[in-house]
N, C-alpha and C positions, 0 to 999 in steps of 0.2 A: 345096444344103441343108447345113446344118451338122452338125456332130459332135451336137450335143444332141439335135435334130431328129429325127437318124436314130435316136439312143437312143430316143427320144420312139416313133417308128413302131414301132421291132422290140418293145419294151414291151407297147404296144396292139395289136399282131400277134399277138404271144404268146397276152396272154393271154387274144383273141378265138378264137385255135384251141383252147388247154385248153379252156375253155369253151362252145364248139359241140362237142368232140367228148366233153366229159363227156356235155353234152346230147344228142347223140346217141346214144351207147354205154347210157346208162340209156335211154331209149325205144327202142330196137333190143334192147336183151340183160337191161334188169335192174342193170347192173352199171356200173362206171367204166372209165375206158382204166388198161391198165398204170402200174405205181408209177411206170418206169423214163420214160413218155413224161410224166408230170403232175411228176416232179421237173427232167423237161430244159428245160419248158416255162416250171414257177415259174422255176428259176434263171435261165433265159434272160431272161425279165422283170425279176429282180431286179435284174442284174447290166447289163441297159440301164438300168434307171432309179438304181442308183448314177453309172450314166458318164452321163447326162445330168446330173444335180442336179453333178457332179465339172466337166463341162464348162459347168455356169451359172456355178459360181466360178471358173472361169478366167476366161470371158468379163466376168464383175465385177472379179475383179482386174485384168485389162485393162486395164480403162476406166479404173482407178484411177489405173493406172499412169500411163497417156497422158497423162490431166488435169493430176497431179499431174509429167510431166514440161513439160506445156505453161506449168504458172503457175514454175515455175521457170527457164524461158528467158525467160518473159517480164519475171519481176522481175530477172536477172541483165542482160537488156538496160536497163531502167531503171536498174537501176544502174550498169552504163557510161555513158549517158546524161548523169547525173546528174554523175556523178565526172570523168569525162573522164581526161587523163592532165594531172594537176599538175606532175611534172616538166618535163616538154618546156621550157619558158622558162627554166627552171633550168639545164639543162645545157647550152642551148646560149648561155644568157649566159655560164656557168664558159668554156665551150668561147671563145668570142669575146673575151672579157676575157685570156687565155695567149696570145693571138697565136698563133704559127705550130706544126703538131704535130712534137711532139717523134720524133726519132730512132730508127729501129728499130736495136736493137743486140741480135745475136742472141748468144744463151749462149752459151760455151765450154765446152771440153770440163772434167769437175768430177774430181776426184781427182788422182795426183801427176803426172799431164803436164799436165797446167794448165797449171804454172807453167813447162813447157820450152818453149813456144810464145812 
């Protein structure tokens, strides 16, 4: 079960006990349960059904998310697709047209011994 759900459960738990034991405390005594048990009971309800409604819009943003990551790979694949790589012919015509690769020639050393070597 999910995070919502369970908010969903402990909500409707709640405030199925406030509720029978109002009703029963008035036809046994006259009276209602303590302040201290009908405010642990509201907020407890309350405070599930903030974090259910908190965890519907995750679950919505989610979705959002996923979708909108999905139609994005999909149009970047199209447009590789599409595009290909245009160079490729280019450089390896430049490349065949120079003949043979040029020479590695590694750096020297730069400052006044440079030039005693």
């Amino acid at each position: 079960m999910t995070l919502k759900w369970w908010a969903v459960v402990v909500a409707t738990v709640s405030m199925t006990l406030w509720a029978t034991g109002n009703v029963v405390t008035l036809a046994v005594n006259g009276g209602q349960l303590p302040l201290l048990v009908n405010l642990l009971a509201l907020t407890s309800a309350g405070t599930a059904v903030v974090l259910a409604v908190v965890a519907e819009l995750h679950e919505r943003l989610n979705d959002r998310i996923s979708a909108l990551t999905e139609f994005l790979v999909a149009r970047l694949n199209e447009i590789e697709t599409r595009t290909g790589d245009r160079n490729t012919g280019f450089v390896e015509g430049y490349l065949l047209s120079h003949g043979q690769d040029a020479a590695v020639v590694p750096f020297g050393r730069r400052g006044r011994g440079a030039a005693e070597r």
